[in-house]
C-alpha positions as CSV (number, residue, x, y, z in Angstrom):
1,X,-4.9,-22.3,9.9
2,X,-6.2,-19.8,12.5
3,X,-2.9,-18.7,13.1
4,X,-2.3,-18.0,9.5
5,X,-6.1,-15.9,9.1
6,X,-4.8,-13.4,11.5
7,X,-2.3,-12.0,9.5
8,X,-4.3,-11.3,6.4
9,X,-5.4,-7.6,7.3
10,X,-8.3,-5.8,6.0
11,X,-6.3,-2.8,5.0
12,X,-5.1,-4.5,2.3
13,X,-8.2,-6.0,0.9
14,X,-8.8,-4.0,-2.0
15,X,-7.1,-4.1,-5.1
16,X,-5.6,-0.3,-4.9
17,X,-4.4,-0.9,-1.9
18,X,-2.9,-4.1,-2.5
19,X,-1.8,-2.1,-5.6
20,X,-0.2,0.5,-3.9
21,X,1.7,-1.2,-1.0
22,X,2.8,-3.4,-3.6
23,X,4.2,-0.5,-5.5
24,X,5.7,1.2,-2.3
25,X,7.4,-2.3,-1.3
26,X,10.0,-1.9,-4.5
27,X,10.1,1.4,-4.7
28,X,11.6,4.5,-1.8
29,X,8.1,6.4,-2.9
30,X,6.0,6.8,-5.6
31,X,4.1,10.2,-6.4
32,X,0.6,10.5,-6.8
33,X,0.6,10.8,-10.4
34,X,2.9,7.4,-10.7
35,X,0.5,5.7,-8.2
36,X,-2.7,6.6,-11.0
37,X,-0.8,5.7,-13.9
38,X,0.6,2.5,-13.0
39,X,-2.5,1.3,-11.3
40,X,-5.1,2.6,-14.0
41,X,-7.1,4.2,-10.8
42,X,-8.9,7.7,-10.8
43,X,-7.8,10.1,-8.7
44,X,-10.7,10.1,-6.0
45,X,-9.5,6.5,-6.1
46,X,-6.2,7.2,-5.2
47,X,-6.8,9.8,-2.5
48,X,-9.4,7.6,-1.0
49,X,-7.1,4.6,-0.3
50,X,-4.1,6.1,0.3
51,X,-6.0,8.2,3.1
52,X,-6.9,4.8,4.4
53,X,-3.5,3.6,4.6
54,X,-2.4,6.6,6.3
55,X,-4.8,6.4,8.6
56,X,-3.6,2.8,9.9
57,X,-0.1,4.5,9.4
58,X,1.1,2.5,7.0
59,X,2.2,5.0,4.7
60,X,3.8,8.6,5.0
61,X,2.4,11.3,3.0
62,X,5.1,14.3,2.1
63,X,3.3,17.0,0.4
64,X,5.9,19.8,-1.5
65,X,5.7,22.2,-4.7
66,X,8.0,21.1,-7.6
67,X,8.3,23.8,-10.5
68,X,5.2,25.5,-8.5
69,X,3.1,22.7,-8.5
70,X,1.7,20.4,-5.6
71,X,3.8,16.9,-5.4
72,X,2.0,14.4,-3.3
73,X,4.3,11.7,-2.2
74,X,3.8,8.2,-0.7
75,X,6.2,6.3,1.8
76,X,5.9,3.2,3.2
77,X,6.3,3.0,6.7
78,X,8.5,0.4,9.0
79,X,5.1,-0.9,10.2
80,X,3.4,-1.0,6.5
81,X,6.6,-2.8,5.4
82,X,5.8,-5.6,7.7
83,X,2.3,-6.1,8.3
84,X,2.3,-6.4,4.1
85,X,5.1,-8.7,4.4
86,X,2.9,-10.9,7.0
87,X,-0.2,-10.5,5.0
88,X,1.6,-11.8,1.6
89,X,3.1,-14.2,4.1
90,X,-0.5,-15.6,5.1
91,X,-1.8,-15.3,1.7
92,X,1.1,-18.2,0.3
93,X,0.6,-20.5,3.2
94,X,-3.2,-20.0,1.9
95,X,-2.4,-20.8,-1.6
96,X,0.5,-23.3,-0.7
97,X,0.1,-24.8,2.9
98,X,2.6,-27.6,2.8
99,X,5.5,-25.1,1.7
């Protein structure tokens, strides 16, 4: 069981964040504007968490103008991708320890 706790990481342990690596998992990136809509979030919600992410670097941010206006988008990175893959991980064996 010990083995198991360490994988669950506190970076994930809101529901925005959850929310948006969960988003950035199926998708190559989602915009800011995609990220608000689809998790109902505001946008000092938003920036907040996904300034947390980056800072443990599991996302990339690429900032760019489209039409002359500001497009924020959101990349996972190869070490997001896999400690949210271990965390989900921990979180079955949780849920469902004799699978």
């Amino acid at each position: 069981m010990k083995n198991i706790i360490q994988h669950i990481s506190k970076a994930f342990d809101h529901r925005v964040r959850l929310g948006i690596m969960s988003i950035l998992m199926v998708n190559d990136f989602a915009d800011f504007n995609m990220l608000k809509e689809l998790l109902g979030a505001t946008d000092g919600n938003i920036a907040s968490h996904t300034k947390a992410l980056e800072k443990e670097a599991y996302i990339s941010i690429e900032k760019s103008f489209i039409n002359r206006k500001p497009n924020t988008r959101y990349i996972a990175t190869k070490s997001g991708r896999e400690a949210f893959t271990k965390h989900i991980e921990a979180l079955e064996k949780l849920i469902n320890p004799n699978e």
